[in-house]
DSSP file (Angstrom, degrees, kcal/mol; ACC not computed):
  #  RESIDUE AA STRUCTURE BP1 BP2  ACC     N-H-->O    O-->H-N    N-H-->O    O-->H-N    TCO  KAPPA ALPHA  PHI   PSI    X-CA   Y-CA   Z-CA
    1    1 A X              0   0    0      0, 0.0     2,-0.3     0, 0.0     3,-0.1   0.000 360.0 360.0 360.0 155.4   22.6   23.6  -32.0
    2    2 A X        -     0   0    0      1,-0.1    79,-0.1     3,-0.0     0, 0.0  -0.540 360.0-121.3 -93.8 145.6   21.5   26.2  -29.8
    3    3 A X        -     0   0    0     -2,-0.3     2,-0.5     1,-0.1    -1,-0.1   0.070  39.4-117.0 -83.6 151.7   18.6   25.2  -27.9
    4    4 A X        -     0   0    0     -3,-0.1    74,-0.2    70,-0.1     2,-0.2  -0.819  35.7-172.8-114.9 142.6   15.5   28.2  -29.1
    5    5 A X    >>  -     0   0    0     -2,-0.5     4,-1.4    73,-0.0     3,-0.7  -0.454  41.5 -86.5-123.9 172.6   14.2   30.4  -26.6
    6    6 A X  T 34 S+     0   0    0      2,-0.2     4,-0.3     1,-0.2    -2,-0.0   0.538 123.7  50.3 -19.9 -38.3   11.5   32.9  -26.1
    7    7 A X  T 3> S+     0   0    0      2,-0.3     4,-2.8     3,-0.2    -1,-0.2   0.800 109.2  56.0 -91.9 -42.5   13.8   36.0  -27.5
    8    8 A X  H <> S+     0   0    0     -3,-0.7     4,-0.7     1,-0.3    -2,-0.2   0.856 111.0  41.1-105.7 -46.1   14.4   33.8  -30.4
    9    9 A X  H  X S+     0   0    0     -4,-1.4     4,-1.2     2,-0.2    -1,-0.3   0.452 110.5  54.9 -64.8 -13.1   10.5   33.5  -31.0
   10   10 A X  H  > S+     0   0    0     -4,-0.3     4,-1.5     2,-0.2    -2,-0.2   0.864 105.5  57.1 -90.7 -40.3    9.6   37.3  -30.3
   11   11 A X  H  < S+     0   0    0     -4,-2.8     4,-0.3     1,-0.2    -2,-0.2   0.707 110.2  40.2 -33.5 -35.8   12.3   38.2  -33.1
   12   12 A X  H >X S+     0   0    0     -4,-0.7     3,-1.6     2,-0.2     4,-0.7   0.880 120.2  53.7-108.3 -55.6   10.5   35.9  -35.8
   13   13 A X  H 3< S+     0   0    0     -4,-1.2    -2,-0.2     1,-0.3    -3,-0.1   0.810 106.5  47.1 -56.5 -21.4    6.9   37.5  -34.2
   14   14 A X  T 3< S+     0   0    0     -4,-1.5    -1,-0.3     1,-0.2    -2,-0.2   0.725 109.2  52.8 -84.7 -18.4    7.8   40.9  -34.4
   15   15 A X  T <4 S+     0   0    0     -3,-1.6    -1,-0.2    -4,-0.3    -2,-0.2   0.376  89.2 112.2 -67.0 -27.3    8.8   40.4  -37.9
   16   16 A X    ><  -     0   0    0     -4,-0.7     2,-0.6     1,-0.1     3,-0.5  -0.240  66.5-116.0 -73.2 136.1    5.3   38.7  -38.8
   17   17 A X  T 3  S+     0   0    0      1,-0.2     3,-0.1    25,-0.1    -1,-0.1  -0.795  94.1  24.6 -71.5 107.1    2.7   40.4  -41.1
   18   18 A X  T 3  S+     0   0    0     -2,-0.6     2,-0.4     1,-0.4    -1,-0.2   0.529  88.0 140.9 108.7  19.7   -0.5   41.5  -40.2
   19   19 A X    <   -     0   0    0     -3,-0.5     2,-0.9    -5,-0.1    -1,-0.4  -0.673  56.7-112.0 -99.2 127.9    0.6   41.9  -36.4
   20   20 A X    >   -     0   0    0     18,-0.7     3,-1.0    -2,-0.4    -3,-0.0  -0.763  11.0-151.6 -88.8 123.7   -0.7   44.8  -34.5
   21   21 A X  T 3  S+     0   0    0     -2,-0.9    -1,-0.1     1,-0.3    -2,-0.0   0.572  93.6  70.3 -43.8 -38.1    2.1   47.4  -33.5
   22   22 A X  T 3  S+     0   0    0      2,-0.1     2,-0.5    -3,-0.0    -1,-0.3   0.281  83.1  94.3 -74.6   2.9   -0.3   48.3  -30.2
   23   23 A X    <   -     0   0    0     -3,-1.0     2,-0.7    14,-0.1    14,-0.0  -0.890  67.6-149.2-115.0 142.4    0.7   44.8  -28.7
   24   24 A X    >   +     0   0    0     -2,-0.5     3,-0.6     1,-0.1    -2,-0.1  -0.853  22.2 168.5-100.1  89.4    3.6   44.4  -26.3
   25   25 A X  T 3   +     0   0    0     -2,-0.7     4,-0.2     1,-0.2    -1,-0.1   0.052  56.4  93.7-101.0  26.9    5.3   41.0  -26.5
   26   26 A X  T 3  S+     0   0    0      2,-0.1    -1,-0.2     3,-0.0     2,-0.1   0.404  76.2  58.4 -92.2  -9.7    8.0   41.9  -24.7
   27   27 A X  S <  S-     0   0    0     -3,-0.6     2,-0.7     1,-0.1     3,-0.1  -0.200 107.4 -41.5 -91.4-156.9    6.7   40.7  -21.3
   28   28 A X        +     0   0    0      1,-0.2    -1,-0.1    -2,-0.1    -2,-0.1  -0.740  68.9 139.4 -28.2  74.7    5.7   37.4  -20.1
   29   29 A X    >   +     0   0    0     -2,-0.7     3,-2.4    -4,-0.2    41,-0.6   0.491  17.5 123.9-117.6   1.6    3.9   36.1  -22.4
   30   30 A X  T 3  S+     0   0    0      1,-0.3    41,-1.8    40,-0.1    40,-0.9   0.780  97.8  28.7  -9.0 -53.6    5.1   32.0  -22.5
   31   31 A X  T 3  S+     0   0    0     38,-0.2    -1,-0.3    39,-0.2     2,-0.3   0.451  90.5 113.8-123.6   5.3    1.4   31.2  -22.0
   32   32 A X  S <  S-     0   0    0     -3,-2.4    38,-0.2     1,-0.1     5,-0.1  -0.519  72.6-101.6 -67.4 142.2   -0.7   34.0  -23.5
   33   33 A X     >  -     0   0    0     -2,-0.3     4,-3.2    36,-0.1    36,-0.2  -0.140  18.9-126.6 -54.2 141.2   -2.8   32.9  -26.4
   34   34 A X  T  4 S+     0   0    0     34,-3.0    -1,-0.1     1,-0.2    35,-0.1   0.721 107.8  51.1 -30.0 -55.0   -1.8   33.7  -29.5
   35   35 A X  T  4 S+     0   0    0      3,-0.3    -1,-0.2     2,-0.2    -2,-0.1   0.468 106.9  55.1 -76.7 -45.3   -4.8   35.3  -30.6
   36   36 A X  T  4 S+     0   0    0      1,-0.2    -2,-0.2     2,-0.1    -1,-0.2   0.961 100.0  60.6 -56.1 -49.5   -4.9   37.7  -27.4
   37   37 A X  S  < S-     0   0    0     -4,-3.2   -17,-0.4     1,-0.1    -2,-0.2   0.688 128.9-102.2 -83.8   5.9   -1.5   38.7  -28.3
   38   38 A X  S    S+     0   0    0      1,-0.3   -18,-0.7   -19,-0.1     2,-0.5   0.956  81.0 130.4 106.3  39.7   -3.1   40.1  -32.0
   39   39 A X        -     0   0    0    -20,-0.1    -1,-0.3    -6,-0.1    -2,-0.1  -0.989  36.2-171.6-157.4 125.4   -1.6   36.7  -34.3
   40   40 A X     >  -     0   0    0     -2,-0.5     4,-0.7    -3,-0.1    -1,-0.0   0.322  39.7 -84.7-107.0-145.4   -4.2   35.4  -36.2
   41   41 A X  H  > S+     0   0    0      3,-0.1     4,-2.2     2,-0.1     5,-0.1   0.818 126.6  53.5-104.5 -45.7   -3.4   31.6  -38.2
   42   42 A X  H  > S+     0   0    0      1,-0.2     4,-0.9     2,-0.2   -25,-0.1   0.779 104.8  54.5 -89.2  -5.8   -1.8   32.9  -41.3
   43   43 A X  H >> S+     0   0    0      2,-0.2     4,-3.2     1,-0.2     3,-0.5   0.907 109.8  52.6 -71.8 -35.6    0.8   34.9  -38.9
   44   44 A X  H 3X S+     0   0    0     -4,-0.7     4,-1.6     1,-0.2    -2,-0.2   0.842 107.7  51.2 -51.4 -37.7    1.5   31.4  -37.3
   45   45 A X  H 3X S+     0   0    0     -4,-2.2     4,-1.8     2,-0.2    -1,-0.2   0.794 104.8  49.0-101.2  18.7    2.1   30.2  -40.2
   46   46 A X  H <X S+     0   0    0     -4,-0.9     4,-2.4    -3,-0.5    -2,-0.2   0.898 114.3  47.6 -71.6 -52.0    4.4   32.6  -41.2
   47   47 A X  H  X S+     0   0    0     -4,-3.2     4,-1.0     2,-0.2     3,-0.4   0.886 111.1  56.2 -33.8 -55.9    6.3   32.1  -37.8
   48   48 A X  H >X S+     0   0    0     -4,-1.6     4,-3.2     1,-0.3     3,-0.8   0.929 111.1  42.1 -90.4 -66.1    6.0   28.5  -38.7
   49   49 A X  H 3X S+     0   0    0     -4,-1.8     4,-2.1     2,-0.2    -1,-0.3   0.824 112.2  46.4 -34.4 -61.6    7.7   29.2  -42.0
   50   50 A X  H 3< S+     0   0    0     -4,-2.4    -1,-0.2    -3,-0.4    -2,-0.2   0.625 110.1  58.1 -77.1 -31.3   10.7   31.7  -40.8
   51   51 A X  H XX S+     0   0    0     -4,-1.0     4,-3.6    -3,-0.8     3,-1.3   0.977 112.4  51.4 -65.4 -54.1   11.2   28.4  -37.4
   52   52 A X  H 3X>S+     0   0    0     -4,-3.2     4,-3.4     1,-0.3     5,-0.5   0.846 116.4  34.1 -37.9 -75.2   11.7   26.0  -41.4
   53   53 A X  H 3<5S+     0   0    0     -4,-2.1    -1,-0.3     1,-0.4    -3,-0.2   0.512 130.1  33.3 -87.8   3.2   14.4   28.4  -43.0
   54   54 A X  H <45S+     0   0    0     -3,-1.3    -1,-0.4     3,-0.1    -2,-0.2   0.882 132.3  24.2-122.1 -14.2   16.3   29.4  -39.8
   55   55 A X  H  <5S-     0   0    0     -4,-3.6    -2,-0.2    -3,-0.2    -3,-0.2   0.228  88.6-128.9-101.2   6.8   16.1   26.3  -37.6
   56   56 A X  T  <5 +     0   0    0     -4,-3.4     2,-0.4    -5,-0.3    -4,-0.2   0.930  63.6 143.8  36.8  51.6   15.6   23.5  -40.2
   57   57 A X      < -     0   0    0     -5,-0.5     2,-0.3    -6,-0.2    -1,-0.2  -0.971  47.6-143.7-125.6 126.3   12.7   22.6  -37.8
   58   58 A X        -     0   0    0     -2,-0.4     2,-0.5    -3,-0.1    -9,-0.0  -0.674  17.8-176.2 -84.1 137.8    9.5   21.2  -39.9
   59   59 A X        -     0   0    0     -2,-0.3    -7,-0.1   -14,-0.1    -8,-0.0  -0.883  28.7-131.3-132.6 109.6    6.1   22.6  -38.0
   60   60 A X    >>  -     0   0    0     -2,-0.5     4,-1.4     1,-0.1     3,-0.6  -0.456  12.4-126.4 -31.5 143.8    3.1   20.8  -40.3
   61   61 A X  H 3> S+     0   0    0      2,-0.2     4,-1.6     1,-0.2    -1,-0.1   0.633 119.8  56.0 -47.8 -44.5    0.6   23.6  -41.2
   62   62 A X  H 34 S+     0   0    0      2,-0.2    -1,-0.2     3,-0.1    -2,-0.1   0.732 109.0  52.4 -73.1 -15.9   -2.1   21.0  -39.5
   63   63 A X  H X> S+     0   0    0     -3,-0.6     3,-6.3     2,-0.2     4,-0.6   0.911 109.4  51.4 -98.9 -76.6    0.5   21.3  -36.0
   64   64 A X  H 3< S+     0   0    0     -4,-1.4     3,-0.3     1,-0.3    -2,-0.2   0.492  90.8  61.5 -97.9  25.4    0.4   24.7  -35.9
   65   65 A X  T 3< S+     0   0    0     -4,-1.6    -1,-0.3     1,-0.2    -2,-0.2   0.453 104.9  55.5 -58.8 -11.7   -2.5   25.6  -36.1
   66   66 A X  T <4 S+     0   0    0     -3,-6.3    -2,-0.2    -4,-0.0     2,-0.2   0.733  82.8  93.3 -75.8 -31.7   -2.8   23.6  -32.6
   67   67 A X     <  +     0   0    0     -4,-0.6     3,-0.0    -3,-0.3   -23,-0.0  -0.507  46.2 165.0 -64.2 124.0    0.0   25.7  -31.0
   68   68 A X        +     0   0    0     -2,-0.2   -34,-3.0   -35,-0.1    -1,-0.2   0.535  61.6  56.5-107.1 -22.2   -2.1   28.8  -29.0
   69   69 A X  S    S-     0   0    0    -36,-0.2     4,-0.5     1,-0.1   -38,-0.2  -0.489  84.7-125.0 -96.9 177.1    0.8   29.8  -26.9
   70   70 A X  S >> S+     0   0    0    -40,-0.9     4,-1.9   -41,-0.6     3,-0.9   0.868 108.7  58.6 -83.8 -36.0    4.2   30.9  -27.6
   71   71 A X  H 3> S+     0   0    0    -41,-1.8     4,-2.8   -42,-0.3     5,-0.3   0.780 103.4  63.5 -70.3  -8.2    6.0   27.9  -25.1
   72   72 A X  H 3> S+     0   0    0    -42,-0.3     4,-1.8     2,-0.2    -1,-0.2   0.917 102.1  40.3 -57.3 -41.4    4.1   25.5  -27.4
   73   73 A X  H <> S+     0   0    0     -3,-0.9     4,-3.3    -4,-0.5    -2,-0.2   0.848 116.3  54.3 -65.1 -40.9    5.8   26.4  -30.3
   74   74 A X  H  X S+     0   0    0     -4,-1.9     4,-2.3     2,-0.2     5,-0.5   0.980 105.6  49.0 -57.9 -66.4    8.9   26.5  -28.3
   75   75 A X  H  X S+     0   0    0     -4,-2.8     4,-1.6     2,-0.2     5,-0.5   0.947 114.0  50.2 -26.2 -69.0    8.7   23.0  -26.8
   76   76 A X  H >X S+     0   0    0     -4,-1.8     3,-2.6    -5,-0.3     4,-1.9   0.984 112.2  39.1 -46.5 -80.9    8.0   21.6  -30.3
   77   77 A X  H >X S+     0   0    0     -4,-3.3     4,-2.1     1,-0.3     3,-0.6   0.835 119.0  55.8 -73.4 -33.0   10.8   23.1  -32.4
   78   78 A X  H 3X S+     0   0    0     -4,-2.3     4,-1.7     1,-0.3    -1,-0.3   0.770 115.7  40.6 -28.2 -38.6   13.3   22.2  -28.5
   79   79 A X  H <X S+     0   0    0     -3,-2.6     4,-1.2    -4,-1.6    -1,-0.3   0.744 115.2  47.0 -97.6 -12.7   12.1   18.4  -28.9
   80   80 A X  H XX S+     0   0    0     -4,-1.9     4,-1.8    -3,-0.6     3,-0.9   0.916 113.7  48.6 -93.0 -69.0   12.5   18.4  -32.9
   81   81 A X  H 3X S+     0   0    0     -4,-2.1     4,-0.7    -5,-0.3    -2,-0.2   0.855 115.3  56.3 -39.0 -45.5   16.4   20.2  -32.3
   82   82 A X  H >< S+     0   0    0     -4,-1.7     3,-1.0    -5,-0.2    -1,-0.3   0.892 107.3  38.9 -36.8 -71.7   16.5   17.1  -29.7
   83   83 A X  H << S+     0   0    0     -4,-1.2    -2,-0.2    -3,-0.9    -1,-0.2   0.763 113.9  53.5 -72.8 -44.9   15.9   14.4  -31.8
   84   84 A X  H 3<        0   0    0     -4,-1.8    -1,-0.3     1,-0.2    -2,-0.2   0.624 360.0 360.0 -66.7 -12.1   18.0   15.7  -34.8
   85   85 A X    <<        0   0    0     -3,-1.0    -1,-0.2    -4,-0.7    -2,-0.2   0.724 360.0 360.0 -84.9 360.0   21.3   16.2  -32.5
């Protein structure tokens, strides 16, 4: 399975509800907070939701609400794709 990347997570963010249009996730953001970048808890878990039905990667509700960056989330669903191959 193909390993998920940054591109692959700003597709699912930009997609998210309740996201403000005036924020630029198109740079470097691997380690900006979440919360800086406008993406509140229920947009995480919408991301969280959208990682389920297109990577068959489980993210507990209680997990990501821990994640504040985007390479957190990345790391996680990387090490979950890991363990299933």
């Amino acid at each position: 399975m193909k390993e998920f990347d940054l591109d692959d997570l700003r597709g699912l963010m930009k997609g998210c509800a309740g996201v403000d249009e005036g924020v630029d996730i198109d740079g470097d953001i691997l380690h900006v907070p979440f919360e800086q970048l406008g993406y509140d808890s229920l947009a995480l878990l919408e991301i969280a939701h959208k990682i389920e039905d297109q990577m068959g990667v489980i993210i507990p509700d209680g997990s990501v609400e821990k994640m504040q960056t985007p390479v957190e989330i990345i790391v996680y669903v990387n090490s979950d794709v890991l363990k299933a191959s």
